[in-house]
Backbone of each chain as ProteinMPNN parsed JSONL, in Angstrom:
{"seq_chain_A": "XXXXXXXXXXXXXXXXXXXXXXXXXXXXXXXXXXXXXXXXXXXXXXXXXXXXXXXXXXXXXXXXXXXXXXXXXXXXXXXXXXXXXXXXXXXXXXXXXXXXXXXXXXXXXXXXXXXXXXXXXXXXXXXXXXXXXXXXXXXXXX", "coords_chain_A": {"N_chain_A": [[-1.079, 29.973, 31.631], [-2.294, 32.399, 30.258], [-4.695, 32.343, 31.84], [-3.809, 33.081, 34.243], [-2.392, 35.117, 33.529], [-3.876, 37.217, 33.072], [-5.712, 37.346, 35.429], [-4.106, 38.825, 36.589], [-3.853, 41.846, 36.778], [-1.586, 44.671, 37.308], [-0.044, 43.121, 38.271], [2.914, 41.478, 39.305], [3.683, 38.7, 36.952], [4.285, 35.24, 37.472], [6.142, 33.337, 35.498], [6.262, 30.841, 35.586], [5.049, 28.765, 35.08], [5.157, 28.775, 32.347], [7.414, 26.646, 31.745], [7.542, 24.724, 30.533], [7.875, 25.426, 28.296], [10.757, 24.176, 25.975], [12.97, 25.392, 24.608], [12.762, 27.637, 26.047], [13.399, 27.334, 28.771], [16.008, 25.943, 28.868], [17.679, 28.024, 27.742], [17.081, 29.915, 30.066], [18.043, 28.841, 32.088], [20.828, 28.466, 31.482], [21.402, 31.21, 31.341], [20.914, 32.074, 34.055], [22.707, 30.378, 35.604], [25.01, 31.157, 34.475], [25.009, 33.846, 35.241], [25.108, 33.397, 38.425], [27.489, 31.762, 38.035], [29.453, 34.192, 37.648], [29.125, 36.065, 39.411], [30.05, 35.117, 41.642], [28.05, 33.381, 43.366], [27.341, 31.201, 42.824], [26.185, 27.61, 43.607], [27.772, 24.889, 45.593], [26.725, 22.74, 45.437], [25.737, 21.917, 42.57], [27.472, 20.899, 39.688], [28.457, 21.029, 36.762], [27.038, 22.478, 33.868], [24.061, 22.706, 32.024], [23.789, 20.762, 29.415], [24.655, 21.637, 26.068], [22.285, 21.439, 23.492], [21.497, 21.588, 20.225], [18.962, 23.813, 18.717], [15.702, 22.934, 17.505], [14.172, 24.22, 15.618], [11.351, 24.735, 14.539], [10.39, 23.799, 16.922], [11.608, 25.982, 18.459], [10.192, 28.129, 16.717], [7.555, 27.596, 17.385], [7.254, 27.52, 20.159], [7.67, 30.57, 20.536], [6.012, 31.469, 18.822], [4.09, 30.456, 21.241], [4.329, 31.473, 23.406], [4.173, 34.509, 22.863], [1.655, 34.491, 22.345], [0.649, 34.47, 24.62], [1.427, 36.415, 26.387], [0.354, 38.771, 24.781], [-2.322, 38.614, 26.059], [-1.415, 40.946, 28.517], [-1.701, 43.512, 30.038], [-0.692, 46.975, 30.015], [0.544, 47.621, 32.413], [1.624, 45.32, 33.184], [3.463, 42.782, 33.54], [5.277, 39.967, 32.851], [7.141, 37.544, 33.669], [10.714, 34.901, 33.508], [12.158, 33.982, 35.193], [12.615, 34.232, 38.796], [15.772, 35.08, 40.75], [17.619, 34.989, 43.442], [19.227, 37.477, 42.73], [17.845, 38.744, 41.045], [14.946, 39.347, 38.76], [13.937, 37.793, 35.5], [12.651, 39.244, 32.928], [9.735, 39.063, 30.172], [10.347, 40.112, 27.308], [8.104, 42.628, 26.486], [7.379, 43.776, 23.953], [8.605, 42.297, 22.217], [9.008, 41.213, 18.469], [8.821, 38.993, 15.804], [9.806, 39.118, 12.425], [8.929, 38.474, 9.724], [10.959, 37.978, 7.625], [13.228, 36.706, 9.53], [11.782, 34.293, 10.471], [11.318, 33.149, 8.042], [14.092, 33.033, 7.125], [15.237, 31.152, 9.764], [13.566, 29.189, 8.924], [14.672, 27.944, 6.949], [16.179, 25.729, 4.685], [17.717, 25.44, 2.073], [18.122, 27.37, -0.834], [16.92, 27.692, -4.119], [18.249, 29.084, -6.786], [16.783, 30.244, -10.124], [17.205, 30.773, -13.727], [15.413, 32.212, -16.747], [13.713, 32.387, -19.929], [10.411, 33.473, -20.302], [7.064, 33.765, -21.346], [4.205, 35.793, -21.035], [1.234, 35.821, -20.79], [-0.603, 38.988, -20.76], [-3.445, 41.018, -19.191], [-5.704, 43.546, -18.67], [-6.989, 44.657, -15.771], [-9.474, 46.983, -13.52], [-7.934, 47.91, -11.951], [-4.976, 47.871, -11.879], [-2.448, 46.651, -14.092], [-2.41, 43.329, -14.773], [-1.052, 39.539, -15.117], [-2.185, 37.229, -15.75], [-0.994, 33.922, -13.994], [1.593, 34.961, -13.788], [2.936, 37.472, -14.042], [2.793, 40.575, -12.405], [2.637, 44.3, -12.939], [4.825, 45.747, -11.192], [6.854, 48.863, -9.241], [9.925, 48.735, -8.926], [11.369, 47.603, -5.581], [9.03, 47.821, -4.281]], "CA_chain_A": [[-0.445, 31.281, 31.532], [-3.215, 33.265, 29.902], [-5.359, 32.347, 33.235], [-2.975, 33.631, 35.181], [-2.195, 36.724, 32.795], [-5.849, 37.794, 32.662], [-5.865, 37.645, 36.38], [-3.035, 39.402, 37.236], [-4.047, 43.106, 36.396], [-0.995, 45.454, 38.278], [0.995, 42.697, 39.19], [4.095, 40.738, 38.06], [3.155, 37.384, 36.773], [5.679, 34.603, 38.144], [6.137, 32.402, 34.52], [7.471, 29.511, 35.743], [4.349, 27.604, 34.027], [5.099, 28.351, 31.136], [8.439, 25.953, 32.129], [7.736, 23.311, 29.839], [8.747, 25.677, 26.722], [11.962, 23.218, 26.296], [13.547, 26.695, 24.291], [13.086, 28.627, 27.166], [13.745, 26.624, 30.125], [17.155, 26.006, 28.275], [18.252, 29.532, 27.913], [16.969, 30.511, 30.949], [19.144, 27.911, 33.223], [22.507, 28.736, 31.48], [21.774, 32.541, 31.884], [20.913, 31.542, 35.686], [23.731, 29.472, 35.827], [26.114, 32.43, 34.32], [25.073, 34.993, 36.323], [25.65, 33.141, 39.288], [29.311, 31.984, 38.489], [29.996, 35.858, 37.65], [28.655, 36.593, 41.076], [30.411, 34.141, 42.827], [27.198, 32.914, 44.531], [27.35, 29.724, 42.671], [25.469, 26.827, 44.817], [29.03, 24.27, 45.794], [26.634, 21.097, 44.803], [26.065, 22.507, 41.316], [28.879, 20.884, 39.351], [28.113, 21.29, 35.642], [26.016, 23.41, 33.33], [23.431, 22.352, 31.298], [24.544, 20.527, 28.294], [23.775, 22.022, 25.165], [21.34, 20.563, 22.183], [20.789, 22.34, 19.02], [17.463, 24.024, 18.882], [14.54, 23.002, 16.142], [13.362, 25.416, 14.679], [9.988, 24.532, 14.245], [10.088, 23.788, 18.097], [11.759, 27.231, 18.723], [9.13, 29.235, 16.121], [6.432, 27.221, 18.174], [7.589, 28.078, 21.503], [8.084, 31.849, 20.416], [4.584, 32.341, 18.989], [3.461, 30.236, 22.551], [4.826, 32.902, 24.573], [4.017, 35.478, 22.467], [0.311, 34.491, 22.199], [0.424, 34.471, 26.171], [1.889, 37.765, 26.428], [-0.974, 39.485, 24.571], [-3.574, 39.045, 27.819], [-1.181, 41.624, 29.382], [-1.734, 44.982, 30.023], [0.481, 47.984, 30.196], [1.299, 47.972, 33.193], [1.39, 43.735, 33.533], [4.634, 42.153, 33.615], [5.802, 38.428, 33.228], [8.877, 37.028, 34.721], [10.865, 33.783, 33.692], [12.534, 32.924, 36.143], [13.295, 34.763, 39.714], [16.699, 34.128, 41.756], [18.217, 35.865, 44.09], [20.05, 38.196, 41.834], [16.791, 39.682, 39.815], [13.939, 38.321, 37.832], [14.387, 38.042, 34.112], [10.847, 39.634, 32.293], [9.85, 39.134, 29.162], [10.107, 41.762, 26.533], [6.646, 42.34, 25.489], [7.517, 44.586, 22.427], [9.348, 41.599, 20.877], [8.247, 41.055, 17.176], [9.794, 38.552, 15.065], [9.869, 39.423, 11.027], [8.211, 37.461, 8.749], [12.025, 37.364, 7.019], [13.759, 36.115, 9.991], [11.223, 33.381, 10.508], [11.685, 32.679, 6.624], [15.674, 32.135, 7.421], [14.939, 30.169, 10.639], [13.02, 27.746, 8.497], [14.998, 27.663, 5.262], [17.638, 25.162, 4.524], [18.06, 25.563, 0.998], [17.66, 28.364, -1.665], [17.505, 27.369, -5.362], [17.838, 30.093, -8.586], [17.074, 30.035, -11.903], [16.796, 32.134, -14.322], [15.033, 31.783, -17.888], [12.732, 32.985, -20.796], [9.1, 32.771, -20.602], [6.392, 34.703, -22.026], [3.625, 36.074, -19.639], [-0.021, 37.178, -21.678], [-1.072, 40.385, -20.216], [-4.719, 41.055, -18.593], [-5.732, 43.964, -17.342], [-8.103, 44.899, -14.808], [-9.834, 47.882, -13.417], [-6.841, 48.957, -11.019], [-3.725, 47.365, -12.456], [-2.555, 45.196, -15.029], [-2.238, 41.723, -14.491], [-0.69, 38.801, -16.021], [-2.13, 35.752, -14.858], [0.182, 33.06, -14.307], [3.02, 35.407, -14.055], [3.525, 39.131, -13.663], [2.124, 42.335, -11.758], [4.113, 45.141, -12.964], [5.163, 47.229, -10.008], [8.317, 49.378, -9.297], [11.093, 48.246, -8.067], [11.583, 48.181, -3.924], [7.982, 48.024, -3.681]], "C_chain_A": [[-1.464, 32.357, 31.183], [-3.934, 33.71, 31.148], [-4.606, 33.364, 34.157], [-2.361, 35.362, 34.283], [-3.443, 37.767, 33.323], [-6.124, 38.486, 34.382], [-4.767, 38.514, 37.285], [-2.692, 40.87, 36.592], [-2.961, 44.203, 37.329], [-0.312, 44.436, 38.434], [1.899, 41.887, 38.991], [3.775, 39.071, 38.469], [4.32, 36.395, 36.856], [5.041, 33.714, 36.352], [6.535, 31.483, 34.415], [6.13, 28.419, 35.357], [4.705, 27.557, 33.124], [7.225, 27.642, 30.916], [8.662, 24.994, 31.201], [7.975, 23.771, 28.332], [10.186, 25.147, 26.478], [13.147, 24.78, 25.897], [14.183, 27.159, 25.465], [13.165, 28.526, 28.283], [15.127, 26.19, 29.968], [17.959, 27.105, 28.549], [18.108, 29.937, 29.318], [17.891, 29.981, 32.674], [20.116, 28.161, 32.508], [22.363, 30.28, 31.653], [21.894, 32.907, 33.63], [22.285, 31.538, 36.058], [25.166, 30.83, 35.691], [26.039, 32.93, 35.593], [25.31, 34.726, 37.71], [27.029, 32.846, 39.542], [29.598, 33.59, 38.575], [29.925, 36.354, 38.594], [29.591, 36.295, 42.371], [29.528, 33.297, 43.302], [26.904, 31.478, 43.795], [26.817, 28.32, 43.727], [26.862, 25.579, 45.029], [28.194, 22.756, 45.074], [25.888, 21.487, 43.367], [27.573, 22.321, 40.399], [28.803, 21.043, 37.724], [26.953, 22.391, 35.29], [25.271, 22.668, 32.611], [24.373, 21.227, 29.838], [24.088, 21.0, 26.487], [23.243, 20.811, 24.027], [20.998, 21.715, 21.594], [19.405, 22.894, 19.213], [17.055, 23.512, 17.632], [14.057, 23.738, 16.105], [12.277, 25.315, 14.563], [9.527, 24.551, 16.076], [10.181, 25.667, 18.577], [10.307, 28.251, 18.243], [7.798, 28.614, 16.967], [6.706, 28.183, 19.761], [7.437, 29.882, 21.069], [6.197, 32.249, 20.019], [3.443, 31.659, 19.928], [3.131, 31.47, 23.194], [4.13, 34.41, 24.223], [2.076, 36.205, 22.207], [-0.371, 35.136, 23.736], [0.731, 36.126, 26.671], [1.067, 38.864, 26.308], [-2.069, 39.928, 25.424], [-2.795, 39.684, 28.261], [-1.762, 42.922, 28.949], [-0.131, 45.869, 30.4], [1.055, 47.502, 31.426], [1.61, 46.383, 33.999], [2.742, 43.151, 32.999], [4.627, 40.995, 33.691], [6.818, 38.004, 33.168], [9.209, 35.71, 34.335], [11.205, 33.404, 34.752], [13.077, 34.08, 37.392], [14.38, 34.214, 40.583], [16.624, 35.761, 42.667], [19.192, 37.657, 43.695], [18.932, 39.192, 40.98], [15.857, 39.169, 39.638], [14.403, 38.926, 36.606], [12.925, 38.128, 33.43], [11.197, 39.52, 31.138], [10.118, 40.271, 28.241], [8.782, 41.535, 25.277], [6.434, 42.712, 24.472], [8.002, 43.359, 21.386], [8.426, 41.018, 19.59], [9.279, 40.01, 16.709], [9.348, 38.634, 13.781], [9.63, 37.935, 10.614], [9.724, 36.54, 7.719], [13.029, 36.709, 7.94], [12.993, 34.572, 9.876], [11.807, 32.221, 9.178], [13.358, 32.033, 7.035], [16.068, 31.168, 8.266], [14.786, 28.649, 9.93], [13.889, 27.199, 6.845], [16.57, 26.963, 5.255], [18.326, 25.225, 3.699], [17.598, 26.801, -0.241], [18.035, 27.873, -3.175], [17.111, 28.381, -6.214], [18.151, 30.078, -9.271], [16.378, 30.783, -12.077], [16.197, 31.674, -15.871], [14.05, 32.7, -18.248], [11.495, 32.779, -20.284], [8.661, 34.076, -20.851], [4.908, 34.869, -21.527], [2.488, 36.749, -20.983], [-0.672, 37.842, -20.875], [-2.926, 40.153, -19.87], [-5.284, 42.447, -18.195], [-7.278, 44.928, -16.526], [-8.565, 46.454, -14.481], [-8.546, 49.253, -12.507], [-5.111, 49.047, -11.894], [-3.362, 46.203, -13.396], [-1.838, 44.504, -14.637], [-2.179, 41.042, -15.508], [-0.973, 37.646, -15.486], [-1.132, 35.19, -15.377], [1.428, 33.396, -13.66], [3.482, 36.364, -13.361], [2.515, 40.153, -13.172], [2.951, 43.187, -11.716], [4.31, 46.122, -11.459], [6.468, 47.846, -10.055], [9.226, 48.546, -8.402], [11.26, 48.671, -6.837], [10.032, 48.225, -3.583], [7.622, 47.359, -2.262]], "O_chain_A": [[-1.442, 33.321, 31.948], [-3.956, 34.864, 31.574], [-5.098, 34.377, 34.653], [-2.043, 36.443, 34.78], [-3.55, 38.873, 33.851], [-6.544, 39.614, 34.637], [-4.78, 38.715, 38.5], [-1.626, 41.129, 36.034], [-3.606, 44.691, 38.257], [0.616, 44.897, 39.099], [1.505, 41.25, 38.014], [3.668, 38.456, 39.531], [5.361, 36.736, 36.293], [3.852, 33.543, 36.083], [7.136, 31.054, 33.43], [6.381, 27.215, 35.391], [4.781, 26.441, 32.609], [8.052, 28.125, 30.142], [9.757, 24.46, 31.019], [8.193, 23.016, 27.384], [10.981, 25.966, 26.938], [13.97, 25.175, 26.723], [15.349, 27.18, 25.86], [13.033, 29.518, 29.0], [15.641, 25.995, 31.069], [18.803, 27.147, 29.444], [19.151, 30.356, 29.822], [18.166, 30.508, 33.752], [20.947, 28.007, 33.404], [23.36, 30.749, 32.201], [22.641, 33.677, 34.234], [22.905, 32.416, 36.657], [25.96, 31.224, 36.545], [26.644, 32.671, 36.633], [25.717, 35.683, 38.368], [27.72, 33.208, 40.494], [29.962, 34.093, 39.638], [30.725, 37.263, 38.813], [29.802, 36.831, 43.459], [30.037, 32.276, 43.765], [26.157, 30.691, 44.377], [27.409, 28.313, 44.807], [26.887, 25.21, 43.855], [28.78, 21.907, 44.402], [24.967, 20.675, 43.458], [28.493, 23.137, 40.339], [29.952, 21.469, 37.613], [26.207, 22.982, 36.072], [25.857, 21.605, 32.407], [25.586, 21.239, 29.629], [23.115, 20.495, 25.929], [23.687, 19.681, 23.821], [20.398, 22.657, 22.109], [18.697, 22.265, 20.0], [17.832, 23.559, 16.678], [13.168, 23.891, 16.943], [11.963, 26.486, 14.35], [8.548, 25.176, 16.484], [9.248, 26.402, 18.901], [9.588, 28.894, 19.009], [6.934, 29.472, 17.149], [6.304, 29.285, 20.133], [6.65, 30.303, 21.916], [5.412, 32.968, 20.637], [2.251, 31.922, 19.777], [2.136, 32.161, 23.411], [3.689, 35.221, 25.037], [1.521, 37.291, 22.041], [-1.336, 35.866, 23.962], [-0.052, 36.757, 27.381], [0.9, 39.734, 27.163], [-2.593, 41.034, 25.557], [-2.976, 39.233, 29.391], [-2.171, 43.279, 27.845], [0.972, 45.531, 30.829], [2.15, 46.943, 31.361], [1.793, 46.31, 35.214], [2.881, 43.171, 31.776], [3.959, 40.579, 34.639], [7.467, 38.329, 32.174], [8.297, 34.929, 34.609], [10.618, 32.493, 35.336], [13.959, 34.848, 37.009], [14.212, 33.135, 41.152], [16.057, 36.853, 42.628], [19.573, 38.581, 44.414], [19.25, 40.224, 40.39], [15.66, 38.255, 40.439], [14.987, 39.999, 36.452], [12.161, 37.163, 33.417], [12.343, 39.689, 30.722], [10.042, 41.416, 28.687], [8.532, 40.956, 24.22], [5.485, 42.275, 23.821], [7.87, 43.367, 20.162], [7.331, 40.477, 19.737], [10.442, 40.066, 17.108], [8.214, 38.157, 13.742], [9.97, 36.812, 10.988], [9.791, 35.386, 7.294], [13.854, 36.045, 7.313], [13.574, 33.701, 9.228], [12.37, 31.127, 9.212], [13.664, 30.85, 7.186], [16.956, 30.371, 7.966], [15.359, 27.573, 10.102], [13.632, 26.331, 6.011], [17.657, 27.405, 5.627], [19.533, 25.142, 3.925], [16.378, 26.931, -0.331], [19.209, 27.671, -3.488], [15.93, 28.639, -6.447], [19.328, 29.963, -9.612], [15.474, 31.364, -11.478], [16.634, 30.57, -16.195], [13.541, 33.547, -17.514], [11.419, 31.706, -19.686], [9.275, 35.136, -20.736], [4.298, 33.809, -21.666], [2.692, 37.665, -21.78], [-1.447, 37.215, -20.153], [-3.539, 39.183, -20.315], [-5.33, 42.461, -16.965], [-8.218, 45.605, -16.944], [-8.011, 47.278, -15.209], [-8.372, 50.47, -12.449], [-4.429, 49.987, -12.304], [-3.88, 45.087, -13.428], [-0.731, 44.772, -14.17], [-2.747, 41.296, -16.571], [-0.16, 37.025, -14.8], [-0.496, 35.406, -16.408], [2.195, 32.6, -13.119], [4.208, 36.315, -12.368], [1.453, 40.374, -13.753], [3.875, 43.228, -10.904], [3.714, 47.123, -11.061], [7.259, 47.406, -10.89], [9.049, 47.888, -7.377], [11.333, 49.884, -6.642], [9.78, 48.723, -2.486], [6.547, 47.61, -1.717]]}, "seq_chain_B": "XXXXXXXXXXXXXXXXXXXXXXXXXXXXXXXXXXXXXXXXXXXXXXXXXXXXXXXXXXXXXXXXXXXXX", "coords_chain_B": {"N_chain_B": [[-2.204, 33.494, -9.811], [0.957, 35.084, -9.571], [3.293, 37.133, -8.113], [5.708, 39.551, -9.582], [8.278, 41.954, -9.392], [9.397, 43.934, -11.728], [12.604, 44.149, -12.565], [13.821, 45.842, -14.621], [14.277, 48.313, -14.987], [14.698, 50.807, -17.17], [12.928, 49.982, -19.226], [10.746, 49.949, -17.317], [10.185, 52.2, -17.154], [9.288, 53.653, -19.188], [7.056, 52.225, -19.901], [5.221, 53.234, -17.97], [5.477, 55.857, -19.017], [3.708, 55.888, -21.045], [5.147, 55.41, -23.089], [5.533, 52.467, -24.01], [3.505, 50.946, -24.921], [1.023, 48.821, -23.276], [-1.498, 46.487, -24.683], [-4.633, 44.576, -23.568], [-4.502, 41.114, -23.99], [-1.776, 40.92, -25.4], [1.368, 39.802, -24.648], [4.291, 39.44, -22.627], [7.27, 38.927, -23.308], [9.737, 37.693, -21.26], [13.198, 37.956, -19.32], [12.997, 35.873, -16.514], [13.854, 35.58, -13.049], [13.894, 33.022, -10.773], [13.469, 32.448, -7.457], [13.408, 29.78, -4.891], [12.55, 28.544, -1.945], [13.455, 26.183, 0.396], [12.517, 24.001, 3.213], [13.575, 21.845, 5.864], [12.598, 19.907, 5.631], [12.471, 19.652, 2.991], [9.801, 20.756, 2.041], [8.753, 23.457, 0.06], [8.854, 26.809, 1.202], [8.998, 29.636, 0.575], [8.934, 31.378, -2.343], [10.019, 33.197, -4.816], [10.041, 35.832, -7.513], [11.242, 37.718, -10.185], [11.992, 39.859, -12.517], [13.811, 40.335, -14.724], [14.522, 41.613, -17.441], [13.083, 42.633, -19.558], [11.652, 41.748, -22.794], [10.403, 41.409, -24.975], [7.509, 43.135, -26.133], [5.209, 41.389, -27.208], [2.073, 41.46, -29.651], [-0.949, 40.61, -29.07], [-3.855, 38.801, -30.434], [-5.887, 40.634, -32.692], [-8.745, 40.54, -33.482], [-11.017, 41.06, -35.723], [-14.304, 41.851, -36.121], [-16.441, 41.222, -38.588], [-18.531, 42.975, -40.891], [-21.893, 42.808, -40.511], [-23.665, 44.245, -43.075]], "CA_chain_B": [[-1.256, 34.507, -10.173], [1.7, 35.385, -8.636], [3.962, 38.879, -7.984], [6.913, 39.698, -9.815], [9.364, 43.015, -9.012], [10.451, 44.414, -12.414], [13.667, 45.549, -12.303], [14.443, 46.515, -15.892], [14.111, 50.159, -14.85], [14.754, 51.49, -18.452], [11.515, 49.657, -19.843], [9.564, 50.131, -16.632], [10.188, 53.974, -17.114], [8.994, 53.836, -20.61], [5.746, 51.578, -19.714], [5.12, 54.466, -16.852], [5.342, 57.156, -19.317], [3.197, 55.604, -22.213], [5.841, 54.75, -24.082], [5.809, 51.333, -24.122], [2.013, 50.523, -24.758], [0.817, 47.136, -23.267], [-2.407, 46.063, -24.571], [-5.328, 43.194, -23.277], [-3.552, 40.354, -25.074], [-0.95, 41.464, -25.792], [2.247, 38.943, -24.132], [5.954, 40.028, -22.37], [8.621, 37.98, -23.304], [10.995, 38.249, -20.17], [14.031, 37.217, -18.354], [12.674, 36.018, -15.243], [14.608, 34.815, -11.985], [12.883, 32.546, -9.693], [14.523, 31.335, -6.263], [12.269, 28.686, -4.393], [13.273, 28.183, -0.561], [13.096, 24.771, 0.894], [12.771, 23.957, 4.659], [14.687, 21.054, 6.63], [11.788, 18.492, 5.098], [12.32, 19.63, 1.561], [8.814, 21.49, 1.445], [8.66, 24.934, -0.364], [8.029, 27.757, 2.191], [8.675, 30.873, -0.018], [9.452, 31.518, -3.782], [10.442, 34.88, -5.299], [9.961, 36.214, -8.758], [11.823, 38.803, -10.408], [12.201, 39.865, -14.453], [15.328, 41.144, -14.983], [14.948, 42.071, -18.278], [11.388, 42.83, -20.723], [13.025, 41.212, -24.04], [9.751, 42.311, -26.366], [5.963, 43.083, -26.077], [4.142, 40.334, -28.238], [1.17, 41.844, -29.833], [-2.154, 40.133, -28.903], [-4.303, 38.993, -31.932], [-6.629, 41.515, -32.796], [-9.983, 40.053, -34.486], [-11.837, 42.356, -36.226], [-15.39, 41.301, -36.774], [-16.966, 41.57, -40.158], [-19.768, 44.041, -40.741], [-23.204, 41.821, -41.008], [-24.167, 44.096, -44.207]], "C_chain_B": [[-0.091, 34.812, -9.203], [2.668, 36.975, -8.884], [5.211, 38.499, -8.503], [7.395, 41.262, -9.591], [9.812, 42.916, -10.806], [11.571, 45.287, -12.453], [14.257, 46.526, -13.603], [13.925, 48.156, -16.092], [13.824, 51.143, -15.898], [12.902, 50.901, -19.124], [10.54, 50.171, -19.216], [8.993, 51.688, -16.846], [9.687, 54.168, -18.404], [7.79, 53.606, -20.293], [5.434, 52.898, -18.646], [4.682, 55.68, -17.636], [4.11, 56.46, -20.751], [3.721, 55.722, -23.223], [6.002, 53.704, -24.687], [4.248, 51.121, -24.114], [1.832, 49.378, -24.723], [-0.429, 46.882, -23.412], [-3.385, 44.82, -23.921], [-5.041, 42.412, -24.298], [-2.839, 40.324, -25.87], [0.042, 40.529, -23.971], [3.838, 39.884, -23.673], [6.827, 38.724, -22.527], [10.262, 38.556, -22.608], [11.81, 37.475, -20.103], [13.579, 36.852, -17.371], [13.413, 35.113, -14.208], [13.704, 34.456, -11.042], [13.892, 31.861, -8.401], [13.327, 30.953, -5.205], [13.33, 28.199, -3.121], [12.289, 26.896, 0.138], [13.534, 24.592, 2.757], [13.77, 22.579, 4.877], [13.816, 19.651, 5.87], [11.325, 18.581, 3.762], [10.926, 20.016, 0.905], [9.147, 22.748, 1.133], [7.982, 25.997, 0.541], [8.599, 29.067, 1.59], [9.374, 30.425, -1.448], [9.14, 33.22, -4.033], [10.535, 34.632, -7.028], [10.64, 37.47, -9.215], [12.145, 39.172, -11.867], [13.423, 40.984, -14.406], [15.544, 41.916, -16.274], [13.384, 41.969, -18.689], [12.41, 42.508, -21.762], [11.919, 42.118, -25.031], [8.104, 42.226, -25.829], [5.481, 42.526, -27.87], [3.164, 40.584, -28.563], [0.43, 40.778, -29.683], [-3.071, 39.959, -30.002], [-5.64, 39.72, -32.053], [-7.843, 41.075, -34.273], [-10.863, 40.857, -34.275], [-13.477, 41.386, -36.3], [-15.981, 42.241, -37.834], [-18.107, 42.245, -40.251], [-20.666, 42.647, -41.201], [-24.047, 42.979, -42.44], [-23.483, 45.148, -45.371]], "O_chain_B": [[-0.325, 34.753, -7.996], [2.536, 37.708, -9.864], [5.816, 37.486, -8.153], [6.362, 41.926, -9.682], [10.475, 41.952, -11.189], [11.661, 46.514, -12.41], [14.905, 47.571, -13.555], [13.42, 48.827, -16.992], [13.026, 52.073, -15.782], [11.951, 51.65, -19.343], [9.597, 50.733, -19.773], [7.864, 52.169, -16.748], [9.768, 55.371, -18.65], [7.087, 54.616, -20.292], [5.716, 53.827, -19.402], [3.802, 56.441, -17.234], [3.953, 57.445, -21.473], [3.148, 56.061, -24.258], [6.529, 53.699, -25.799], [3.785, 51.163, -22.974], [2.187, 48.638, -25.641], [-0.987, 46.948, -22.317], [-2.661, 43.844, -23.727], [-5.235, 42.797, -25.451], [-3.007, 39.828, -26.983], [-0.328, 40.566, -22.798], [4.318, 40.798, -24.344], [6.884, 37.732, -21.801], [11.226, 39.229, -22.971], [11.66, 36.352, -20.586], [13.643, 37.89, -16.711], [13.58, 33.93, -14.503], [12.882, 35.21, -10.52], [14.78, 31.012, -8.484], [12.482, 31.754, -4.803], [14.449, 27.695, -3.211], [11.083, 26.723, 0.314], [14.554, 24.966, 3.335], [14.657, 22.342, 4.057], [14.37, 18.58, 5.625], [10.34, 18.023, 3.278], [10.679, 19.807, -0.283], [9.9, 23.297, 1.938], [6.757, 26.08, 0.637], [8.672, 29.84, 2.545], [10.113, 29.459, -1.644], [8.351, 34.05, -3.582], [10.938, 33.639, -7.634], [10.528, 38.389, -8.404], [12.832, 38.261, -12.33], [13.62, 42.152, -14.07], [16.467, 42.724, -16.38], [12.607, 41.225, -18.092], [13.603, 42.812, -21.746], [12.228, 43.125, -25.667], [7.658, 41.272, -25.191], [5.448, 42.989, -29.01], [2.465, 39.932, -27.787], [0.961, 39.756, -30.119], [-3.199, 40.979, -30.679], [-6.545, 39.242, -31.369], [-7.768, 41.246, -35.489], [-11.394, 41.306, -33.259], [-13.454, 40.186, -36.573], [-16.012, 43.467, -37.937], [-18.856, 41.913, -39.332], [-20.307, 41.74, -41.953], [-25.103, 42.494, -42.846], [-23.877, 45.119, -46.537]]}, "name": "protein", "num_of_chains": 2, "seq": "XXXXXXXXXXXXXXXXXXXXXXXXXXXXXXXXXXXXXXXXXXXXXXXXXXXXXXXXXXXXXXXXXXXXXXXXXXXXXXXXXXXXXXXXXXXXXXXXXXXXXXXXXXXXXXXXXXXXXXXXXXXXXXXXXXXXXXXXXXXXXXXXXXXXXXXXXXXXXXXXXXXXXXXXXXXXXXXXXXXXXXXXXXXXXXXXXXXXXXXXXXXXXXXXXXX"}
């Protein structure tokens, strides 16, 4: 994909290598698949849809900063395409970001809090005071 | 070391104005809330800190040294 990014300055990059993202070879055959019943143009020996499977998460956040790594060799005006039918091609969206706090919720199964005393000895330095161990006072919402 | 968020607004606004003087050794005896997030294989992939409350500033011991004459 990069190869093929790099070399494809002006011109829309077909992404059907990067096929073996299990994620996005998933999604991208039941949106297929939709948009063709909605159409009508449905293929007659086509008798089911995909079947779904949960995603992993670790697979997903892999796959996502795959794509996303691949994406980067474009230029402005450089486009990449999952999948073309008859109906459109479906491009990536190269702006997409994903937050450091989604990721965090992606990967998090459990949250545990507690609350308690302790007693933090102060430090402080040339900029701000510091508590090893413990505390850095800042404001709140920082 | 790690980051805590004080929220006890009333203290922080005191410590801010030099009201609340915190010296080099010199201790906080807080409330503090900790919540520790666990992934699908029971490793720790974030923890949060937060003091909800300043209870008292613990003076630091202050050794004088003795004049040599």
């Amino acid at each position: 994909m990069q190869k093929l990014a790099s070399q494809a300055h002006g011109k829309t990059v077909s992404a059907s290598v990067i096929i073996n993202h299990a994620g996005v070879k998933f999604i991208g055959m039941v949106a297929i698949a939709l948009a063709m019943l909605a159409s009508g143009s449905m293929p007659p020996n086509i008798k089911v849809l995909p079947a779904y499977a949960a995603l992993e998460a670790p697979t997903l956040l892999s796959d996502i900063n795959s794509i996303k790594g691949d994406l980067e060799w474009l230029e402005n005006n450089n486009v990449a395409t999952t999948f073309k039918s008859p109906l459109g091609a479906s491009e990536y969206n190269t702006a997409l970001t994903v937050s450091e706090d989604v990721v965090r919720e992606l990967i998090t199964r459990e949250t545990i809090a507690s609350v308690g005393e302790r007693i933090f000895k102060s430090q402080k330095t040339k900029l701000s005071w510091q508590f090893p161990m413990v505390v850095q006072i800042r404001r709140p919402h920082d | 070391m790690i980051e805590a968020k004080v929220l006890h607004g009333e203290w922080l606004n005191r410590f801010q104005n030099n009201q609340e003087p915190v010296f080099p050794g010199d201790s906080l005896r807080v409330i503090l809330r900790d919540e520790v997030s666990y992934d699908y294989d029971n490793k720790i992939v974030h923890t949060d800190h937060e003091v909800e409350q300043v209870v008292e500033v613990i003076r630091g011991l202050r050794l004088v040294q003795d004049s040599m004459l």
